[in-house]
N, C-alpha and C positions, 0 to 999 in steps of 0.2 A: 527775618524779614519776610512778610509775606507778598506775594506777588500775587494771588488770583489764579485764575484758570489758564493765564496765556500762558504757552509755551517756549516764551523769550523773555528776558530779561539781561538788560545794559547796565552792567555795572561799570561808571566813569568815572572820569576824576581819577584814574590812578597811573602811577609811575611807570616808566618808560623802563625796560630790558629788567622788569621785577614779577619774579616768579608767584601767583595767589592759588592758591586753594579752595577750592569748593565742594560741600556737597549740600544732599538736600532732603528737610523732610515733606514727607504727606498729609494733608488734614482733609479729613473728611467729616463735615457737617459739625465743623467747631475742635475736632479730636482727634490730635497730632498722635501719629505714628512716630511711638520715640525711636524707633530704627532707621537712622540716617541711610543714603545712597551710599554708595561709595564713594571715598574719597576723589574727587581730579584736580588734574595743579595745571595752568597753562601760564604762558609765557607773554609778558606783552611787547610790543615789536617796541624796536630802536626809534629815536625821534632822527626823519632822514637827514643825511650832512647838509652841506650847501654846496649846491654845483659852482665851480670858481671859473673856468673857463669852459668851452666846447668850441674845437676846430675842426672843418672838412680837411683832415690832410692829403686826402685823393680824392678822387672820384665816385669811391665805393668804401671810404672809412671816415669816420669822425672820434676824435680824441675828446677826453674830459677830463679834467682836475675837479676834485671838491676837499672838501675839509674833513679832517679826523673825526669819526664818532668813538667814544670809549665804548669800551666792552664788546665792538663788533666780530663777528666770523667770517665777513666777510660783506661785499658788496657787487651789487649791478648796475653796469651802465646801462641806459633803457637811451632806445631813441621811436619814438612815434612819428610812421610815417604821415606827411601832410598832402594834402587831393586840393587841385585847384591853383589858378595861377599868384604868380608871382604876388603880383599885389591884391588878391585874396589872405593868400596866405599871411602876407606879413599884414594885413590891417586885422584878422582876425583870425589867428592860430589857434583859440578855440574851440573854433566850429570848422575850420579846416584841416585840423592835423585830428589824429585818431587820437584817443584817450585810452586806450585796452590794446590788448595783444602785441604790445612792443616788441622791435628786434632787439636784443640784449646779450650781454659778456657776463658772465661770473666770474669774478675775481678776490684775490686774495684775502687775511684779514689787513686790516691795516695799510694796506695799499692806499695811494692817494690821488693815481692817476690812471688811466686805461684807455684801450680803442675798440669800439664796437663795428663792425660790417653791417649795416642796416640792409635789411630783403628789401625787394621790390625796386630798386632805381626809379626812386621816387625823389622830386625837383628838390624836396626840404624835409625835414627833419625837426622833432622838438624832441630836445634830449635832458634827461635829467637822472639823480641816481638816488640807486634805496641803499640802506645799509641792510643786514641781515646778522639777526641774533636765533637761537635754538626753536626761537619765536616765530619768526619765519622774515619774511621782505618788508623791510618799511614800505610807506607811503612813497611816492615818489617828491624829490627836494623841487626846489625852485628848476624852471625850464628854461632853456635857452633855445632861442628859434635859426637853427644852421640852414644853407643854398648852401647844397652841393654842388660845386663849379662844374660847369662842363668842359671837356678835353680840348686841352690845346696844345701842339705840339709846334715847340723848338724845331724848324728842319736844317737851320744854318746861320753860322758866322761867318758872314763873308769878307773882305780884306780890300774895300775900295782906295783907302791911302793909307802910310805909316800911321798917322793920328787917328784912325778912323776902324769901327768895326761894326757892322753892319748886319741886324740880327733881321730875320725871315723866319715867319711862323706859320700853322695853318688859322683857317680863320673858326670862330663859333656865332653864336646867337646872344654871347654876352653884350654888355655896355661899354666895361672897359678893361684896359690891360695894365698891368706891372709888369717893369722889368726887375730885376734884381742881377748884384753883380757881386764874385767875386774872385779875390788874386792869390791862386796856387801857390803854396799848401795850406794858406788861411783856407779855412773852413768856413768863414764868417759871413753870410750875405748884407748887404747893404740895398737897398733898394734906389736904383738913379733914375729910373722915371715911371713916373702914375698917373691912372686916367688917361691914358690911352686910351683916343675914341673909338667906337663900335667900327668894324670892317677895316681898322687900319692893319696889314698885315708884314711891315717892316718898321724898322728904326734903328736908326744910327747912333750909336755913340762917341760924340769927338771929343771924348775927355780920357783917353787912352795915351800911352806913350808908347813911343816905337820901342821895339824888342818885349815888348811884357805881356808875359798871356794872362790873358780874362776869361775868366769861365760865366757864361749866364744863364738864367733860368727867367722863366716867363709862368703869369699866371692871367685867368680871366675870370671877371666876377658882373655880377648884375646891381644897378644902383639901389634897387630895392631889397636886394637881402644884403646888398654891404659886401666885403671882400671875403672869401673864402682861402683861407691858406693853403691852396691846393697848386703845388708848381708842375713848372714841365720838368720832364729830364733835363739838367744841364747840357749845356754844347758850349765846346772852347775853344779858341784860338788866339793868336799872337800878333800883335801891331804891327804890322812891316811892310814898308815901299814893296809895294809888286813892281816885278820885273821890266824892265823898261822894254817898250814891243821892238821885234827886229827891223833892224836898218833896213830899209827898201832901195833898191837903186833896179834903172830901167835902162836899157838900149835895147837899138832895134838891130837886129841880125840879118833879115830879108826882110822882101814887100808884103810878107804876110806872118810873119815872126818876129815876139816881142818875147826877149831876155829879163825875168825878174832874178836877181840877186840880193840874198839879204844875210844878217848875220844873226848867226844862230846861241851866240853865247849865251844869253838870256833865259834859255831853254834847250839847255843841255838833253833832258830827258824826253824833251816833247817826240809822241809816235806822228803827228799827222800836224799840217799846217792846213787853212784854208786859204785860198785868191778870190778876192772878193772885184770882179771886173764891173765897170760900170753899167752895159746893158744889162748885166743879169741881174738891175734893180730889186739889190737884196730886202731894202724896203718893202716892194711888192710883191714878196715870196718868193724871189727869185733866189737858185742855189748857188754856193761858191763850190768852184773849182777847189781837189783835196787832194795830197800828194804826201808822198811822203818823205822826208830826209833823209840825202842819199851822204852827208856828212857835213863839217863844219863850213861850208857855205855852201847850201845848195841852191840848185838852177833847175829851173824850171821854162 
């Protein structure tokens, strides 16, 4: 095959992870030098899997599944960081997200699933994967366009009634929130409420029974990239009637001395009571009176 003077030539049209050979002669003014180059053999790369899933599952990792390629050595998940907002990015991840220089994992042969740490704490991500033969890294497969959720943190389950447990979070810049719930030793999450609007920072759940602990975890995501599977730590606790508050009872002892008695069963363990008296309009910043338990009924 003669090619001319250029220096390149594309040989197409051929087989994927198949090894070709070439060398080359010279002509000069119609008069082929019959001494070939040396022989060289190269490799042509893998046709890339198909990426099946990508999830944020933190804040600083994203997961992927794709499909079996044969005769692989191995593969990379690639994630390209994305510049610009929310709904830049998701109407036009092209011109938004970078195409070159991905953060990336190298991974086994045959493997079918991994998690990359993407640099830069960058809002999104478009992740996709190459396979890799002696040839070197496929192309990269089909992309999926991940929001990395921002952090939101479970700080409590608090215990307002037997049927009731009442979750307290900090707040983010997302849209909305999930709860998810589950009951020790299942492992299992089940999700009991979504869409949870922006700045809400508690919620109740009255679908509990008394005696039984619930463990829950909390996530937030944005309506524009969709839900990011990225939860909080779990926080647990157990359904139960809080303590019924101590009996009060009052008499006056002199013209300037007033006896409170109350019983203490309820809080066996308690170090400190407060008396909350009515000028010290506790409403209006005013402090309660703090004493401490001198035994099972104390006086004050």
């Amino acid at each position: 095959m003669a090619i001319g003077t250029h220096p390149r030539f594309d040989d197409s049209g051929l087989l994927p992870n198949t090894t070709y050979f070439y060398r080359y002669f010279s002509v000069y003014k119609g008069i082929e030098n019959p001494t070939p180059s040396p022989e060289i053999s190269v490799t042509t790369w893998l046709n890339p899997p198909t990426l099946l899933t990508a999830t944020a599952t933190s804040t600083t990792s994203i997961n992927g599944s794709w499909s079996q390629v044969t005769g692989n050595t191995g593969y990379e998940l690639r994630a390209y960081a994305c510049y610009g907002t929310v709904s830049e990015i998701t109407t036009n991840p092209a011109t938004y997200c970078n195409n070159s220089y991905p953060s990336y994992i190298s991974l086994a042969a045959d493997v079918t699933n991994g998690t990359v740490s993407p640099y830069g704490g960058y809002r999104a991500y478009n992740v996709s994967v190459g396979a890799k033969n002696s040839g070197g890294s496929s192309i990269d497969s089909n992309k999926i366009l991940i929001f990395m959720p921002l952090a939101v943190t479970l700080t409590n389950v608090e215990i307002p009634a037997s049927t009731q447990l009442k979750l307290v979070w900090t707040n983010t810049t997302e849209d909305y929130f999930d709860v998810q719930r589950r009951l020790p030793p299942d492992t299992n999450w089940t999700t009991v409420k979504s869409g949870l609007a922006a700045n809400t920072l508690s919620w109740t759940d009255t679908t509990v029974t008394n005696g039984i602990e619930y463990c829950y975890r909390i996530r937030a995501y944005t309506a524009a990239g969709g839900p990011a599977d990225a939860f909080s730590a779990e926080s647990c606790n157990t359904a139960q009637a809080p303590p019924a508050p101590p009996s009060l009872t009052l008499s006056t002892e002199t013209a300037t001395t007033i006896r409170f008695d109350w019983n203490n069963t309820s809080y066996p363990t308690a170090t400190n009571f407060d008396i909350y008296v009515q000028p010290y309009q506790y409403y209006a910043g005013g402090l309660p009176e703090t004493i401490r338990p001198t035994g099972p009924q104390p006086v004050w």
